[in-house]
C-alpha positions as CSV (number, residue, x, y, z in Angstrom):
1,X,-27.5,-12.4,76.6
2,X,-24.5,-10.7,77.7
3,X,-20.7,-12.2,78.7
4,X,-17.5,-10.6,79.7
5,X,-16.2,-11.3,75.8
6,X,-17.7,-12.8,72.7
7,X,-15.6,-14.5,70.3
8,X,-17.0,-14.3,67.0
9,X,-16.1,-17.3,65.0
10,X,-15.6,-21.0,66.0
11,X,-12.7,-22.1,63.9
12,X,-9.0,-22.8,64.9
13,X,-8.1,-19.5,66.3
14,X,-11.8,-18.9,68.1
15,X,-11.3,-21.6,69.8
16,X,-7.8,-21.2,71.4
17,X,-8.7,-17.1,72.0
18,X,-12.1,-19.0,73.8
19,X,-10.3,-21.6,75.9
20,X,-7.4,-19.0,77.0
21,X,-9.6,-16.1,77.8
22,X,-11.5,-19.0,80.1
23,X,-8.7,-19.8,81.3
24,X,-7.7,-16.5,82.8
25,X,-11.2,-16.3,84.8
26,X,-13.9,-14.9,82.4
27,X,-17.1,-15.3,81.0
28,X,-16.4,-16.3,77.6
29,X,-19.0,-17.6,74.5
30,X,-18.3,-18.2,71.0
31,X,-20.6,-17.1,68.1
32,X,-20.8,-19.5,65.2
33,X,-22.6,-19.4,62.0
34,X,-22.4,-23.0,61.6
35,X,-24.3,-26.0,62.8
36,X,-21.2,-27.2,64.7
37,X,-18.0,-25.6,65.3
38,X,-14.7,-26.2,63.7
39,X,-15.2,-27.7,60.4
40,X,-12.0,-26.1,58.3
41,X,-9.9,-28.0,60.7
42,X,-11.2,-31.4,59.4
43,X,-9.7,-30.3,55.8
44,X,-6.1,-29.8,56.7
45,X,-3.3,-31.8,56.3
46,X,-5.4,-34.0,53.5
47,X,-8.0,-35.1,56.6
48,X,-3.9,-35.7,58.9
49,X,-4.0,-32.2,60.8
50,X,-0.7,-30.5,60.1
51,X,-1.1,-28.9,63.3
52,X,2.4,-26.9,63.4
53,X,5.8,-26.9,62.2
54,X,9.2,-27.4,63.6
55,X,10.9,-25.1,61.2
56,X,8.6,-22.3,62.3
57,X,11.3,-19.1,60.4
58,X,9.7,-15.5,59.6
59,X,10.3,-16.2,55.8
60,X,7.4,-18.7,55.9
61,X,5.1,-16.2,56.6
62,X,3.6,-13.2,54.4
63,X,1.9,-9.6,55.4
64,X,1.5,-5.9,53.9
65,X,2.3,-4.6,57.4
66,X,6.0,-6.1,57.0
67,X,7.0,-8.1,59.7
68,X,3.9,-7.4,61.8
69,X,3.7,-11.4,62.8
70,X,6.8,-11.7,64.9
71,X,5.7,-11.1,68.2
72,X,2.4,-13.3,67.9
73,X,4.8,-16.1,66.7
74,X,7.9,-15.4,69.2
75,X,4.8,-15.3,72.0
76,X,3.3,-18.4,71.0
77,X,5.4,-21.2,68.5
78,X,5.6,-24.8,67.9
79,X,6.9,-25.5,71.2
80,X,4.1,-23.5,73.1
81,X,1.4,-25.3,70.6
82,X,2.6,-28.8,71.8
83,X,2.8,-28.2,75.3
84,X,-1.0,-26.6,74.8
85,X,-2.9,-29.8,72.8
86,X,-0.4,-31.9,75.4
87,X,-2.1,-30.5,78.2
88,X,-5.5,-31.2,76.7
89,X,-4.1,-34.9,75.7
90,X,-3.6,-34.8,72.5
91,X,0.0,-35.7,71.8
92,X,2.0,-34.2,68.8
93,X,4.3,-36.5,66.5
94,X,6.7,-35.0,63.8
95,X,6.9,-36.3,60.5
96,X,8.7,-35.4,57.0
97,X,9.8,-31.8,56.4
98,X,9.5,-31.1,60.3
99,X,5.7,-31.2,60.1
100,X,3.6,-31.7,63.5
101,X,0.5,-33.8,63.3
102,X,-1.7,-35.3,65.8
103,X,-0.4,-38.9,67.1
104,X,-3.6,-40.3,65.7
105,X,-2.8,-38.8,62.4
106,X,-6.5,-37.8,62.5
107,X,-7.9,-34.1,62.1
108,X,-10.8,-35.2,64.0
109,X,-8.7,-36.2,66.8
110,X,-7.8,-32.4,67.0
111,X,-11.4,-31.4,66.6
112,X,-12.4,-33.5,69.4
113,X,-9.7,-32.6,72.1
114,X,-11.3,-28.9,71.6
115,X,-14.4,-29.7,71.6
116,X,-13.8,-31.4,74.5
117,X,-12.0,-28.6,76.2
118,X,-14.1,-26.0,75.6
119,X,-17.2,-28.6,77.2
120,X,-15.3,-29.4,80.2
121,X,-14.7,-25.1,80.8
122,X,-18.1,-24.5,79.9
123,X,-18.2,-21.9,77.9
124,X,-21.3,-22.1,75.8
125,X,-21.3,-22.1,71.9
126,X,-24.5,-20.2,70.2
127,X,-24.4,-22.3,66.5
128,X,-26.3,-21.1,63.8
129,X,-25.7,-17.8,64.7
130,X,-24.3,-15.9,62.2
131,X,-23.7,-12.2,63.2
132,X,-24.8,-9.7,60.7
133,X,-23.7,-6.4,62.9
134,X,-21.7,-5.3,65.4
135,X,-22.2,-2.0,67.1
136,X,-20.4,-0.2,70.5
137,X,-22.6,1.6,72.7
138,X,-20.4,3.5,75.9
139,X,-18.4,0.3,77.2
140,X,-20.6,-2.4,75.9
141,X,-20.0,-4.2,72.2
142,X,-23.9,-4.8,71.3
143,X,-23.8,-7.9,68.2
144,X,-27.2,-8.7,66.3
145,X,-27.5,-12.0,64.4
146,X,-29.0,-12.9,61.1
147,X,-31.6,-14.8,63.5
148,X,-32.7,-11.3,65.1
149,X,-30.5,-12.4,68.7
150,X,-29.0,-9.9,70.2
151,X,-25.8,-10.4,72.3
152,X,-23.7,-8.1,74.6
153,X,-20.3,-8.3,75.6
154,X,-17.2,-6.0,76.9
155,X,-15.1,-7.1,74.8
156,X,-14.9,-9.1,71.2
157,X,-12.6,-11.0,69.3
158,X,-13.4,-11.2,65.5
159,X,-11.9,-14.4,64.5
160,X,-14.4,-15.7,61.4
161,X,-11.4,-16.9,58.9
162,X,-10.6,-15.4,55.3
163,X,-12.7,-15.9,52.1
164,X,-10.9,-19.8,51.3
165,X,-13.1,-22.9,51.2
166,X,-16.3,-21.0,52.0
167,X,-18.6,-24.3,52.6
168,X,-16.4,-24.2,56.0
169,X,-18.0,-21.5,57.0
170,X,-15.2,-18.4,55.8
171,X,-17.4,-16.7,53.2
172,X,-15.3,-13.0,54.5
173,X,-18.5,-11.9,56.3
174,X,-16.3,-11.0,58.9
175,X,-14.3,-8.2,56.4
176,X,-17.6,-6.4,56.6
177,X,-18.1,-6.5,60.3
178,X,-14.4,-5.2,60.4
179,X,-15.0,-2.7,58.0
180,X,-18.3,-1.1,60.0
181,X,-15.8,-0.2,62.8
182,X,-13.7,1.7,61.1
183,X,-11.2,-0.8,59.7
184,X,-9.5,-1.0,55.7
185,X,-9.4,-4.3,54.2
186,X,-6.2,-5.3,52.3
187,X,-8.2,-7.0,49.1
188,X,-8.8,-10.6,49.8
189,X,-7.0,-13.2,46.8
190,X,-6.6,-17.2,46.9
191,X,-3.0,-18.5,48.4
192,X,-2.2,-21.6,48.2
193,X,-4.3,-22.6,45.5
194,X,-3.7,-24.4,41.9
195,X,-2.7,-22.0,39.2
196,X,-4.4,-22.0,35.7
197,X,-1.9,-21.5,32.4
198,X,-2.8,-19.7,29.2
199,X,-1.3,-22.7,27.2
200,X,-3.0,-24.2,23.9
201,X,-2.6,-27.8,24.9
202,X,-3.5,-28.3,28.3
203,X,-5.6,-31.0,27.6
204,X,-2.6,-33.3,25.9
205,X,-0.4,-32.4,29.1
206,X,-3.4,-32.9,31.8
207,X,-2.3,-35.7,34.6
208,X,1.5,-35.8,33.7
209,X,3.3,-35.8,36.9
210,X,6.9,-35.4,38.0
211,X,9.2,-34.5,40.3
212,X,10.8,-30.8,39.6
213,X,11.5,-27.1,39.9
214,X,8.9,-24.2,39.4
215,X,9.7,-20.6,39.1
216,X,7.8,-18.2,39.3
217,X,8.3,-14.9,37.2
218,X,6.9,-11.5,37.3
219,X,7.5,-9.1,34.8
220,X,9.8,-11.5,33.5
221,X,12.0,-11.3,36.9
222,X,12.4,-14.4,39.0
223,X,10.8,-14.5,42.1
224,X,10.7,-17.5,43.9
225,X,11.9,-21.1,43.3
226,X,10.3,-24.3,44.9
227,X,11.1,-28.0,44.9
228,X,8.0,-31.2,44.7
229,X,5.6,-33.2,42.9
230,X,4.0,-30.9,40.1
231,X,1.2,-31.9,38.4
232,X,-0.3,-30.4,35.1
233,X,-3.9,-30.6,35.1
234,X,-6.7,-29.3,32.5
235,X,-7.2,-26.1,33.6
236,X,-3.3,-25.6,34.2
237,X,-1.0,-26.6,37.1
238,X,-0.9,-28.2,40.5
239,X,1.3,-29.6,43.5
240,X,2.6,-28.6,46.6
241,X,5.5,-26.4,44.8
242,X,2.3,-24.6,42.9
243,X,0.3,-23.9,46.0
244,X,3.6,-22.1,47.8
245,X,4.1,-20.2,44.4
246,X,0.6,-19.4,44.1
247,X,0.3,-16.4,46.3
248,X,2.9,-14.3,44.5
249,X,1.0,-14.8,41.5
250,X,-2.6,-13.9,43.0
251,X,-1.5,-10.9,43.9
252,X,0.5,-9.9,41.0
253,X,-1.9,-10.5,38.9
254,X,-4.6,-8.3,40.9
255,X,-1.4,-5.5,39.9
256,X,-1.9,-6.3,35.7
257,X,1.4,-7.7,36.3
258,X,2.5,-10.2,33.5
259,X,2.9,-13.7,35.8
260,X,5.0,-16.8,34.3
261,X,5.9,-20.2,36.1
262,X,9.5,-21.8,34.8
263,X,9.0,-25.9,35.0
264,X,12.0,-27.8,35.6
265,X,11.2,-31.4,34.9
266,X,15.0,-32.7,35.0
267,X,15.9,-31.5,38.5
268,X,19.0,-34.2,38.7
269,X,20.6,-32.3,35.9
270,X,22.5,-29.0,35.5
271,X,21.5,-27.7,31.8
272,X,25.4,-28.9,31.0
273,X,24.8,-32.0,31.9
274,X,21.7,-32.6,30.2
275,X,22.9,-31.2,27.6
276,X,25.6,-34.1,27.8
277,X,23.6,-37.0,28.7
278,X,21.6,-36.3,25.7
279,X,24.7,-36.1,23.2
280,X,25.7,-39.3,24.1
281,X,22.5,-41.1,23.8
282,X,21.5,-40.0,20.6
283,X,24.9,-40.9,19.3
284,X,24.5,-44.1,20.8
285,X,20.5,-44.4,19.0
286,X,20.8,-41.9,16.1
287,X,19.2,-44.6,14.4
288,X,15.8,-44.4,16.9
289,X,13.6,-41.8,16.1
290,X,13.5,-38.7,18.1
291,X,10.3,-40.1,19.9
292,X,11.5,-43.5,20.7
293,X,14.6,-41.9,21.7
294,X,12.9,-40.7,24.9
295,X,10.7,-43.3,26.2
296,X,11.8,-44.1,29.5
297,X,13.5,-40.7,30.1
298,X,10.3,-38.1,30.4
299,X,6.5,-39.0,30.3
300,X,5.6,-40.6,27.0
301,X,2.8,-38.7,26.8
302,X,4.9,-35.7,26.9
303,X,7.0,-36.7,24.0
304,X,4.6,-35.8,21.5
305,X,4.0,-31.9,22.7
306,X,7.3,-31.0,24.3
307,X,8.5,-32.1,20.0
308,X,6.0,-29.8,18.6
309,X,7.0,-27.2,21.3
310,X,10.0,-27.6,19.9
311,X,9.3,-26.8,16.4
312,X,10.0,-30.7,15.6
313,X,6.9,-31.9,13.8
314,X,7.8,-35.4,12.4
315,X,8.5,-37.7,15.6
316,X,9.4,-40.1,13.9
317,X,12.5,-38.3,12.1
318,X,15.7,-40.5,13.3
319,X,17.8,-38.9,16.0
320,X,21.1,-38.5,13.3
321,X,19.1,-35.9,11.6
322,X,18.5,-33.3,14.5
323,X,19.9,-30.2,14.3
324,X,21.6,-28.2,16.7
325,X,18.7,-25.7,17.0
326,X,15.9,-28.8,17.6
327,X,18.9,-30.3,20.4
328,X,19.0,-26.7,22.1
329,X,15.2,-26.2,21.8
330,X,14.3,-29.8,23.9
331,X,17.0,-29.2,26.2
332,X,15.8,-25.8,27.1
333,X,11.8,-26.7,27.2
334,X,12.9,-29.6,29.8
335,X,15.1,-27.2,31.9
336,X,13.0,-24.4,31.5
337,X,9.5,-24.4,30.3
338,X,7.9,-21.7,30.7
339,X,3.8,-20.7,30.6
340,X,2.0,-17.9,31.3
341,X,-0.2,-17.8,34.5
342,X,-3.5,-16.7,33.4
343,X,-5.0,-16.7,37.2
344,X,-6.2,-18.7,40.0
345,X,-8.5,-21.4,40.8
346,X,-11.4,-20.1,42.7
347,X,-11.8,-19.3,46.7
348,X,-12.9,-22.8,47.2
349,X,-10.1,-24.2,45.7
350,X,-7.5,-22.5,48.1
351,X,-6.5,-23.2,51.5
352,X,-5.7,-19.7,52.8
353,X,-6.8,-16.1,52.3
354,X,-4.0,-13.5,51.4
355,X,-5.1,-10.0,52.2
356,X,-7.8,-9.2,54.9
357,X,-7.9,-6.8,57.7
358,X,-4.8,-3.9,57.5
359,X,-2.9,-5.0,60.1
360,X,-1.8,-1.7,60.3
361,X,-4.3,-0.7,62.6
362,X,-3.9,-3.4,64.8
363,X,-1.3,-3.6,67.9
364,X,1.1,-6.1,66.9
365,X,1.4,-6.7,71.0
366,X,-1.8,-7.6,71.9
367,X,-4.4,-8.0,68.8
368,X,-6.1,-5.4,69.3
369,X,-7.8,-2.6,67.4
370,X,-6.3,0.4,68.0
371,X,-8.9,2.1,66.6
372,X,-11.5,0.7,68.9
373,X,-10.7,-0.4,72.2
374,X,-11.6,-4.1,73.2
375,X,-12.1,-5.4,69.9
376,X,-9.5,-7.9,69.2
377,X,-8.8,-10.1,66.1
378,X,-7.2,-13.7,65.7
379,X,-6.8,-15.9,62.4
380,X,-6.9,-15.5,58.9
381,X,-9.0,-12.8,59.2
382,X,-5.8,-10.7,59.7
383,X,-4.1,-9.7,56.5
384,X,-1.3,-12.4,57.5
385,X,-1.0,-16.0,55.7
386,X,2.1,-18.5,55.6
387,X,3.1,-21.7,53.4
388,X,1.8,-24.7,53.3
389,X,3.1,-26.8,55.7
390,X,1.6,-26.1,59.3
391,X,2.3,-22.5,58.8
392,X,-1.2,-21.1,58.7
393,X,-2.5,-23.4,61.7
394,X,0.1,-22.1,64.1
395,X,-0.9,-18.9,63.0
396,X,-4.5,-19.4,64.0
397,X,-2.9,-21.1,67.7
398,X,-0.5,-17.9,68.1
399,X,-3.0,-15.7,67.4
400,X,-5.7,-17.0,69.2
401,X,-3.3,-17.8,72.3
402,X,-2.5,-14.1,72.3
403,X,-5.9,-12.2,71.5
404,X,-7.5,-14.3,73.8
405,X,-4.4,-13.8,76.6
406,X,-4.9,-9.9,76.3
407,X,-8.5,-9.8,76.1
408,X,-9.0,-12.5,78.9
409,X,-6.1,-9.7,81.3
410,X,-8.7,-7.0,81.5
411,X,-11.2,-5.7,84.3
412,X,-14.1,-5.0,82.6
């Protein structure tokens, strides 16, 4: 079977390099190893679809290769992405945090609408079809599967995702196929996954939720600060400000750098303040013990650990007997806690790949390999990954868009 290009890959980015490179007049197919095509994009958003994001700045996003993303994202942004799914009709809303979902607040929605457009172009999909080699014989790409098919194409684009939430279909086959042309891989490690802490009572502190600051340090230099819902779990830590930290600490820790995360769980308070607040209402209840002194300000089931973290062992000694040392010790632990980061959750756990293909060796202009000519790349596949937040999906439509743009320009 042979086509003018071959885009290995059916997930976001595959299918926006497919549908563009269509678009612009060629013969197009997409290879997929799945039984259907698509299925990380049912995950996102929590089953919503955070499709982009208003807010769409360089910071957000993370590479080796500096700022090798800028062109891909000036080419294509937010306002390019919702003009694309509007002129497939599926219209964009914005919610909190300039975050861009579907109108039906439904990932399948999004699923669908390319589904759909890639039906009424035509182009075929060959599912189950996971490739196991890719070779380039004179001007043709020749691509055998783990079925024994053989396909030929002039020109591929590699777009088969990273190594996160492999049941999806990204199990980093695609690092290998990269790597028999030629290309270095930039060592694949979870992002934007749940962190586990090298702390003695994990289980005491597992489900206690709040509202606060982590920090993350490495080699006991702060890093990065985030805002949100953090929740400590059994293994260790969790929430949205966790998942943002989380890369820095995957790939410091892949250094044998010493990691640490600084919880703030009184984020309305200076340390002055709280240090005031407190004064005052332990004069006012020095006769309440120390526990029953902070029911209704922090977690009860806190109490108990943050004492003993404390060095304060009887919780039931009345608050007129604290010391200054015990005072300074609670303040501190609620304004800055800190535990050391002993890794990652799994792969499966995260939501996006850091590290993958040296982007290095890729033309930031147009995708494609400038060690071989007419392979092109799209997606997480590409040692490039951004925050949560719509950041790594508009990656995957920027990408694709502009892979599938150049590829889709050629005479072949």
């Amino acid at each position: 079977m042979k086509h003018d290009i071959i885009v290995v890959g059916g997930g976001a980015s595959g299918i926006i390099a497919a549908i563009t490179a269509k678009d612009l007049g060629k013969d197009v197919a997409i290879l997929e190893g799945n039984d259907r095509i698509g299925k990380k994009i049912l995950t996102t958003g929590n089953g919503r679809c955070n499709i982009s994001n208003k807010c769409l700045d360089y910071s957000r996003y993370h590479s080796t290769n500096g700022n090798f993303f800028n062109f891909t994202l000036d080419t294509f942004d937010y306002k390019e992405t919702e003009m694309l799914f509007n002129s497939l009709g599926l219209p964009l809303i914005t919610l909190d945090d300039n975050k861009m979902y579907p109108m039906s607040l439904q990932a399948s929605s999004v699923l669908d609408i390319l589904r759909n457009a890639i039906s009424e172009r035509g182009i075929p999909i060959y599912l189950d079809n996971k490739v196991n080699k890719v070779e380039k014989n004179d001007k043709l790409f020749k691509l055998t599967t783990f079925n024994d098919e053989i396909y030929e194409c002039n020109a591929i684009i590699l777009a088969t995702g990273g190594k996160s939430a492999p049941k999806s279909g990204s199990d980093g086959s695609g690092y290998l196929l990269a790597k028999s042309l030629g290309h270095k891989i930039i060592n694949p490690v979870p992002a934007l996954v749940q962190l586990k802490l090298d702390y003695k009572n994990l289980k005491g502190l597992s489900g206690i939720k709040f509202d606060g600051y982590a920090n993350i340090k490495v080699n006991n230099k702060p890093i990065r600060k985030e805002f949100g819902e953090i929740l400590f779990t059994d293994y260790g830590i969790s929430g949205p400000p966790i998942l943002q930290l989380s890369r820095i600490t995957s790939v410091n820790l892949q250094l044998s750098k010493k990691v640490s995360i600084l919880i703030d769980m009184m984020p309305n308070f200076s340390t002055n303040e709280l240090k005031e607040f407190l004064e005052n209402h332990w004069g006012t209840f020095n006769y309440r013990s120390i526990f029953d002194s902070l029911v209704g300000i922090i977690n009860k089931k806190l109490i108990p650990i943050l004492l003993k973290e404390a060095g304060i062992f009887d919780i039931h000694k009345p608050c007129f007997e604290l010391n200054w040392q015990e005072k300074e010790s609670i303040i501190k632990l609620l304004k800055e806690w800190e535990f050391k980061v002993s890794g990652t959750n799994p792969f499966s756990n995260s939501q996006v790949t850091a590290g993958g293909i040296d982007t290095t060796d890729i033309n930031n202009k147009t995708l494609e390999s400038k060690l071989i000519k007419n392979l092109y790349f799209c997606g997480e596949i590409m040692d490039v990954d951004g925050d949560c937040g719509g950041f790594n999906l508009q990656w995957a439509w920027s990408s694709g868009y502009l892979s599938g743009t150049n590829a889709g320009s050629k005479k072949y």
